[in-house]
C-alpha positions in Angstrom: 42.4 27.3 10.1 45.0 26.3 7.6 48.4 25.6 7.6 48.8 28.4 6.0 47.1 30.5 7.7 48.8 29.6 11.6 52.0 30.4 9.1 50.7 33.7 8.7 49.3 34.2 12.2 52.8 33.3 14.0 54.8 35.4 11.4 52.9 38.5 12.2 52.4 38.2 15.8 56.6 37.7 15.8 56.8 40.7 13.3 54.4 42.3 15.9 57.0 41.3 18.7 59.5 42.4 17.2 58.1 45.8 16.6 57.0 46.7 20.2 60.2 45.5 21.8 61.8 48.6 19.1 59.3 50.9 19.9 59.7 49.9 23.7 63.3 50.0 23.4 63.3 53.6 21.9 61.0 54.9 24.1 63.0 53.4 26.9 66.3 55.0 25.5 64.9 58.5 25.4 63.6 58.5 28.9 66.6 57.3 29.9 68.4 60.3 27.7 66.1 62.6 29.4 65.0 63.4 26.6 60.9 64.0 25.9 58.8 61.2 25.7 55.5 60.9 24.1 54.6 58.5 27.1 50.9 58.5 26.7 50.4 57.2 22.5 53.3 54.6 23.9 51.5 53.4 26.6 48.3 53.1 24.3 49.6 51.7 21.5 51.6 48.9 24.1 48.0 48.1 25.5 46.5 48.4 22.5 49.4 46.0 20.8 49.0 43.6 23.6 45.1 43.8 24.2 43.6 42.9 20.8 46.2 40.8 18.3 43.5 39.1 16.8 42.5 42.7 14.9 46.4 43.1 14.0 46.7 40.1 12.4 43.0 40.6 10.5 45.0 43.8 9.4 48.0 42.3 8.4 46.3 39.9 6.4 44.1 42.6 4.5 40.7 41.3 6.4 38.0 43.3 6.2 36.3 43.7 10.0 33.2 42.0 10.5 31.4 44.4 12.6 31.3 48.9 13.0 32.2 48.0 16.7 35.5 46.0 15.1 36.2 48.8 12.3 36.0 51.2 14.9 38.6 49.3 17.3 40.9 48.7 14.0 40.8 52.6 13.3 41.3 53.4 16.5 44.2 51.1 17.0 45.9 52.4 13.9 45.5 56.0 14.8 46.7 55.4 18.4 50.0 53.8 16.9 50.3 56.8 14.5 50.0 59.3 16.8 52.7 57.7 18.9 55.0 57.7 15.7 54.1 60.9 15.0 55.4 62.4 18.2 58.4 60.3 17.8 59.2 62.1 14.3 58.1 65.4 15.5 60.5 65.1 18.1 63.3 64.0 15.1 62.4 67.3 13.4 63.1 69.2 16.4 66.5 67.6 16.6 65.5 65.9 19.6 66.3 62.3 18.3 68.8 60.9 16.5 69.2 59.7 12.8 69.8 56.1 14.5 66.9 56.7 16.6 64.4 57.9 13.3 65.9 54.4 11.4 64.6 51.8 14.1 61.1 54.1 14.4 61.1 53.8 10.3 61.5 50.0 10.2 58.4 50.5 12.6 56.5 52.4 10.5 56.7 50.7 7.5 55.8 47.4 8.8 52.9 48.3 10.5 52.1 50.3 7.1 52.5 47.8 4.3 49.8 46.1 6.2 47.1 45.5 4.1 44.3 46.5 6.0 45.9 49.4 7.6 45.8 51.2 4.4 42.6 52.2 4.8 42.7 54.0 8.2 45.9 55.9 7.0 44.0 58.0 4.3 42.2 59.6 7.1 45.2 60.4 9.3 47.6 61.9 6.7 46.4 65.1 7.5 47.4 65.1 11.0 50.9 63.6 10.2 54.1 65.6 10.6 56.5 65.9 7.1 58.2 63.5 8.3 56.1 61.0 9.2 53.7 61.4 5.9 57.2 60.7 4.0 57.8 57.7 5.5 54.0 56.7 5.0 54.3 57.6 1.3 57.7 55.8 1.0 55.9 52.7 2.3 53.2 53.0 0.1 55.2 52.9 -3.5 
C-alpha cells in the first residue's frame, strides 16, 4: 500500500467517524426529544459502519468488489444506511424534525453518496426513497 493510498484510507475512515458520531448524535437528540426514532436502520447501519470499514473505504475509493459474497455485503451496507436516512427524512416531512436536524442528516447523505462506489447500489434504491431523500440523492449527484 502506497502513501497515497493510507492518505486515502485515514481520510475516509475520519470522514466515516465523523459521520456516525452525526448520525449518532441525531438519533441521540431525538430520543432524547421523545421524538420517534428509526432505532432499528440506526443500530444496523452503526454495526454495519463499525463491522466491515474495509468495504467503506473500497466504496469510497470507487473499488469494484472482488467477490458476489462482497457485492452483496456492499449493497447491503448501502441500503441499510439508506433506509436509516430515509426514515430520518420521512420523519422531516412529517414535521417531526427540524430544519437543523435535516442539515446535519444532509451533510450525511451526501458524503456517503458522492462515494464512488456507492453510486451503483443507489440506482436500485431510488424507488423506495422518500421526496426528500431522492432530492438530496439527486443534489449529490450533479
Amino acid at each position: 500500500m502506497g502513501l497515497l493510498d493510507v492518505i486515502v484510507v485515514i481520510i475516509t475512515l475520519f470522514l466515516f467517524v465523523v459521520v456516525a458520531y452525526r448520525f449518532y448524535q441525531n438519533t441521540k437528540q431525538m430520543r432524547s426529544s421523545g421524538k420517534p426514532v428509526a432505532r432499528d436502520s440506526a443500530e444496523d447501519f452503526m454495526h454495519d459502519f463499525v463491522d466491515q470499514p474495509e468495504l467503506w473505504v473500497k466504496m469510497a475509493k470507487g473499488e469494484k468488489p472482488v467477490s458476489a459474497e462482497e457485492d452483496a455485503s456492499m449493497s447491503l451496507m448501502v441500503g441499510t444506511a439508506f433506509d436509516g436516512f430515509n426514515a430520518q427524512c420521512t420523519l422531516y416531512e412529517k414535521g417531526e424534525l427540524e430544519d437543523h436536524d435535516l442539515e446535519i442528516l444532509r451533510e450525511s447523505i451526501l458524503r456517503i453518496a458522492s462515494m464512488p462506489g456507492v453510486a451503483k447500489y443507489l440506482e436500485a434504491l431510488k424507488p423506495q426513497m422518500s421526496t426528500c431523500l431522492r432530492s438530496i440523492v439527486d443534489g449529490a449527484a450533479q
